[in-house]
C-alpha positions in Angstrom: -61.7 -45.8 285.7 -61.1 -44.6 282.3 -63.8 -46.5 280.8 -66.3 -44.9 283.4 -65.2 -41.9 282.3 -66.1 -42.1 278.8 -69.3 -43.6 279.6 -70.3 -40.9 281.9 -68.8 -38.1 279.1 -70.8 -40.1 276.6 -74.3 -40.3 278.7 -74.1 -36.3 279.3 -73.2 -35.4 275.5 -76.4 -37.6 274.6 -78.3 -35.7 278.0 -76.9 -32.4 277.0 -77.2 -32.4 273.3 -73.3 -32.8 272.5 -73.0 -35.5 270.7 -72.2 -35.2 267.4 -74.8 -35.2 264.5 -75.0 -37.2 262.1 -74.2 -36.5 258.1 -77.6 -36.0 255.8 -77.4 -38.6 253.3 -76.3 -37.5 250.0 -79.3 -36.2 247.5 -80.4 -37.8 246.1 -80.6 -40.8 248.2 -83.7 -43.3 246.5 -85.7 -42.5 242.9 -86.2 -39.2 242.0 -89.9 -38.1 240.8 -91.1 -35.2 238.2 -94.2 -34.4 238.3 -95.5 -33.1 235.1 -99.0 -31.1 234.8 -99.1 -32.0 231.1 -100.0 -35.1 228.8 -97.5 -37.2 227.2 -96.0 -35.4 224.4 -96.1 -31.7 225.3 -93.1 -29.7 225.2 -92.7 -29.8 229.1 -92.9 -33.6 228.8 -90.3 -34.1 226.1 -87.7 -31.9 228.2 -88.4 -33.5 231.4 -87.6 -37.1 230.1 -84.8 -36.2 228.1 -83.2 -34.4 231.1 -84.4 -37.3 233.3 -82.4 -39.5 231.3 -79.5 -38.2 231.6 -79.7 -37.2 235.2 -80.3 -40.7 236.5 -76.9 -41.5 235.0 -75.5 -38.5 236.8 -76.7 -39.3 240.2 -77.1 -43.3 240.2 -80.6 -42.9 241.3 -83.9 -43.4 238.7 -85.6 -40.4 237.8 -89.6 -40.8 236.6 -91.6 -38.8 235.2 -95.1 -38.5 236.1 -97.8 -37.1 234.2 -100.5 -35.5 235.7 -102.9 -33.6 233.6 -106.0 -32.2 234.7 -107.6 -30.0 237.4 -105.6 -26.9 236.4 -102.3 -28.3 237.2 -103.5 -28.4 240.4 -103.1 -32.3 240.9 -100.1 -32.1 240.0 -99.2 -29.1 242.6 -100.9 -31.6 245.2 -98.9 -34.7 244.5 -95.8 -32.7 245.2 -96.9 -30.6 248.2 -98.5 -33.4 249.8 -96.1 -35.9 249.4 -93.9 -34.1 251.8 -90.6 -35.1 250.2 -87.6 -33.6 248.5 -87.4 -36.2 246.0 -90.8 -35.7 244.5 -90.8 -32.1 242.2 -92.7 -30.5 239.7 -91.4 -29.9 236.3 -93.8 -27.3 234.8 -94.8 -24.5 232.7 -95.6 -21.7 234.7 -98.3 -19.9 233.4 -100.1 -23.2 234.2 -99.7 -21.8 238.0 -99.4 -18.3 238.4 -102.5 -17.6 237.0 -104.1 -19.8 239.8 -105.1 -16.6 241.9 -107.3 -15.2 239.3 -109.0 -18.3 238.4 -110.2 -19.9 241.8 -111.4 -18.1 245.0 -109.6 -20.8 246.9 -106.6 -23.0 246.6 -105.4 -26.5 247.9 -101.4 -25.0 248.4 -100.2 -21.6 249.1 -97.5 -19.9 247.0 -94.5 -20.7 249.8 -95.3 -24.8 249.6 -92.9 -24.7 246.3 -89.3 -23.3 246.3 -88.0 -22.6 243.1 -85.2 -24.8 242.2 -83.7 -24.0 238.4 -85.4 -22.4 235.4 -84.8 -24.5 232.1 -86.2 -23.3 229.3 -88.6 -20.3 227.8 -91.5 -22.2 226.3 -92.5 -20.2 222.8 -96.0 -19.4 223.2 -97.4 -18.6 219.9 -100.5 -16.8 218.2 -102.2 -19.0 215.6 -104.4 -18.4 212.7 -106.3 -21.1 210.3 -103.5 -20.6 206.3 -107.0 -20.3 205.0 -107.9 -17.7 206.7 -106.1 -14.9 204.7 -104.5 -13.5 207.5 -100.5 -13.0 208.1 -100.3 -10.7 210.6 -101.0 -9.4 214.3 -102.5 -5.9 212.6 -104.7 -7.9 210.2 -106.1 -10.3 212.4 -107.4 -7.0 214.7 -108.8 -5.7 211.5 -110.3 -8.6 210.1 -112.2 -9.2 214.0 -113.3 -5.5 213.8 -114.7 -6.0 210.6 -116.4 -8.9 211.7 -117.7 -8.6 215.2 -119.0 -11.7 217.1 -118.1 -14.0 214.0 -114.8 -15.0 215.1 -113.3 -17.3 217.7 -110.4 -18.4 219.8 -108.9 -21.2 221.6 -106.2 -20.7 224.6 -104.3 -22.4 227.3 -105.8 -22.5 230.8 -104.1 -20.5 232.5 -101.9 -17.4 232.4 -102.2 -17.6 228.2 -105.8 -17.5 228.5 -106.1 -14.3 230.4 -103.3 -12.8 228.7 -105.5 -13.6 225.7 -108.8 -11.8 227.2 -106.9 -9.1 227.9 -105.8 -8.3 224.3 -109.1 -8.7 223.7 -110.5 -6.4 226.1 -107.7 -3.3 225.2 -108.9 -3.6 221.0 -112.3 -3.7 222.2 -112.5 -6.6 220.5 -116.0 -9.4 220.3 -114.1 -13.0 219.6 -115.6 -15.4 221.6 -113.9 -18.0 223.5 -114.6 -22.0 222.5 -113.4 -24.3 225.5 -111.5 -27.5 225.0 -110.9 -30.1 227.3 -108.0 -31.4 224.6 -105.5 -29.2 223.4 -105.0 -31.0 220.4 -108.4 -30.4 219.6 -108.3 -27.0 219.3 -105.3 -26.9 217.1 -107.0 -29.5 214.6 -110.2 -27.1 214.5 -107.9 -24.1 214.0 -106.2 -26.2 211.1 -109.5 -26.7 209.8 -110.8 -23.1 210.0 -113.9 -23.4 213.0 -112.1 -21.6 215.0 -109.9 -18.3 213.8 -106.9 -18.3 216.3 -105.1 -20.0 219.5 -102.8 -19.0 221.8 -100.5 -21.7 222.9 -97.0 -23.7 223.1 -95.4 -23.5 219.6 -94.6 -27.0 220.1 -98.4 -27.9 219.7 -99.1 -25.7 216.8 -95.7 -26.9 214.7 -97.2 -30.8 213.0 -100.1 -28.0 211.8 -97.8 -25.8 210.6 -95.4 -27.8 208.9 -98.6 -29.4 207.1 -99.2 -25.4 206.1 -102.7 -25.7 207.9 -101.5 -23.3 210.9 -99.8 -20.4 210.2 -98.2 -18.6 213.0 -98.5 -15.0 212.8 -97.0 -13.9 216.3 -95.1 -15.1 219.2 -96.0 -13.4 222.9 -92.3 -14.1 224.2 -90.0 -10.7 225.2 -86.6 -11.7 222.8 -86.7 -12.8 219.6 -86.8 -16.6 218.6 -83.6 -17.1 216.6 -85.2 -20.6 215.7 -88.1 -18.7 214.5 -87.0 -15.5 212.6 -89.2 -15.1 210.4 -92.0 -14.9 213.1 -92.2 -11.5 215.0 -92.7 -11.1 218.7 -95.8 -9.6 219.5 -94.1 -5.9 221.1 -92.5 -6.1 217.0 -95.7 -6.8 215.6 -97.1 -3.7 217.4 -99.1 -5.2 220.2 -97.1 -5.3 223.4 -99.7 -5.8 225.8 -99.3 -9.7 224.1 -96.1 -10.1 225.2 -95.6 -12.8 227.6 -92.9 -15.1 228.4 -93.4 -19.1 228.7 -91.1 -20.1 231.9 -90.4 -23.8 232.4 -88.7 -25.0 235.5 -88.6 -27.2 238.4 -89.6 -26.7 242.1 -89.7 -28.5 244.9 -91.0 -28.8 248.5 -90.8 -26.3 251.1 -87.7 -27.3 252.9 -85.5 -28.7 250.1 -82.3 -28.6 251.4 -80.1 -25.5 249.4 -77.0 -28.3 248.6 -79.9 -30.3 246.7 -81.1 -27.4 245.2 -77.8 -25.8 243.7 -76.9 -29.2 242.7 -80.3 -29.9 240.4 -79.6 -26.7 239.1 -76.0 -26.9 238.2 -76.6 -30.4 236.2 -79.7 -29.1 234.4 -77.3 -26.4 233.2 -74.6 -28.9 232.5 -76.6 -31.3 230.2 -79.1 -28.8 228.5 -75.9 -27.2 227.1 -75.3 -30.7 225.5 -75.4 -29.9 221.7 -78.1 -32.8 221.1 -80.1 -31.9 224.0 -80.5 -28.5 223.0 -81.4 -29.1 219.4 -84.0 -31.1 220.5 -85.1 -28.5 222.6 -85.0 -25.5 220.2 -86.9 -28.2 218.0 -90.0 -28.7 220.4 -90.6 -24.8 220.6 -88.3 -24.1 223.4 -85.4 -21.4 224.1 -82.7 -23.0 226.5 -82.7 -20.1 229.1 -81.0 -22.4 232.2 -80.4 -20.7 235.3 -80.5 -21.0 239.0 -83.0 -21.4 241.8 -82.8 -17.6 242.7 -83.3 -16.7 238.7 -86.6 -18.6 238.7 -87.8 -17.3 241.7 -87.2 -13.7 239.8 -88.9 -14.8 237.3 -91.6 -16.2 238.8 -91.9 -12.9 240.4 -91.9 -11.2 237.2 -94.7 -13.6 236.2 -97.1 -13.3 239.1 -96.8 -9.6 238.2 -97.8 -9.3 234.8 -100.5 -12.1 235.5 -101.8 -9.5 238.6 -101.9 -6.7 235.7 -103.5 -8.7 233.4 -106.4 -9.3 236.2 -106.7 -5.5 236.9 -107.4 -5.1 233.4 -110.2 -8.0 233.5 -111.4 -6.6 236.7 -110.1 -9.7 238.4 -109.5 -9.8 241.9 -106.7 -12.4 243.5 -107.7 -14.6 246.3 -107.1 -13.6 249.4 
């Protein structure tokens, strides 16, 4: 009788929705994926396999990253919204993003498909002139293009650097045309050899030129001071704050990601960034270790999007709807 009993109690918990559930496996359960928007080498790249390193020890699982350059960072976007799964994330700068809304009429992914899941570092995005050029500073440089209307030119980042650029243009009624370049590394080896007159761009690109004493960096955009850096003021000190930007670097993730996964990424970037020989190596690409939770990204981010929506009034851009 007993034994009819519990199969009857057992049949109505499964009828009625009683039965217990079942435990979520532990994330992260198979190989963890970052994907990258950038080429092999970048700043973003180095950070993300250093941290990958040590975070596959951490959690038993691999972690890979994938580079995905190309198509505005907007393959990269794809490959992590469609692959529907909170194992596969997007380690990115991102200016490379929010500037999206300004620069196509339409997009693949809207803003909610990525939850923010840690900030890592502050990229140091830096203004570039040719040594040869004659100019060492912010104030010079806007004289030299005044004096010199339509004869100079300019390299920049797709993305939020590249309107952040225009911008500065625009407000000291400025005439420096823009030269496109498929290649980052292009541009910085035609700023080092003087055909073009400046860049706007990761530090960590510009540094092989400058330690050669081909580049010279006469600005950065960021808000605080690089300590790495002294010697270099930020834009608001050089006079110009309208050039004042800050690179963000972080990971996101699907919409979805469970909160336990996303406090735990979080808490062991924190953990191993502060690891003295991870952070040199960091400061050392051009980066300020800035670590910090899913929630101070997404303030960030916010932060971002609005300077980037400013930066559009003043080109007499409109967002996509």
């Amino acid at each position: 009788m007993r034994r009819i009993l519990l199969s009857f109690a057992l049949i109505a918990a499964v009828l009625f929705g009683l039965a217990p559930a079942q435990a979520q496996p532990a994330w992260p359960s198979r190989p963890v994926h970052f994907i990258v928007p950038l080429g092999a080498g970048s700043g973003v790249d180095i950070t993300a396999r250093l941290l990958a390193d040590k975070l596959s020890q951490k959690w038993g699982q691999p972690v890979i990253v994938e580079n995905k350059p190309g198509g505005d960072a907007i393959l990269a976007i794809m490959a992590v919204v469609n692959a529907h799964d909170d194992h596969v994330l997007l380690f990115a700068p991102a200016s490379t993003f929010t500037a999206h809304p300004l620069l196509h009429e339409k997009l693949p992914y809207k803003t909610d498909d990525l939850v923010p899941i840690a900030r890592v570092t502050n990229t140091l995005i830096a203004f570039g002139v040719p040594t040869g050029a004659g100019v060492s500073s912010l104030k010079e440089f806007v004289a030299k293009a005044k004096a010199e209307p339509g004869k100079l030119n300019y390299a920049s980042v797709t993305g939020a650097n590249d309107l952040l650029f225009a911008a500065f243009l625009k407000t000291q009624k400025l005439d420096v045309a823009k030269v496109p370049y498929r290649n980052t590394v292009d541009a910085i080896n035609d700023l080092a050899d003087g055909r073009i007159q400046a860049y706007v761009g990761a530090y960590a690109i510009m540094r092989p030129r400058v330690q050669q004493g081909k580049v010279k960096v006469i600005a950065l955009t960021n808000r605080q001071h690089a300590k790495s850096l002294d010697d270099i003021p930020t834009a608001r000190e050089a006079g110009f704050p309208s050039l004042e930007f800050d690179g963000l670097v972080g990971v996101l993730g699907p919409k979805g990601m469970p909160k336990a996964a996303i406090d735990r990424i979080a808490a062991d970037i924190k953990e191993f960034v502060a690891d003295p020989t991870i952070h040199a190596r960091l400061v050392a690409t051009g980066q300020v270790v800035n670590p910090g939770t899913g929630a101070d990204f997404a303030k960030d981010l916010k932060d971002q999007r609005d300077t980037v929506a400013d930066i559009g009034k003043t080109l007499g851009i409109k967002p996509a709807q």
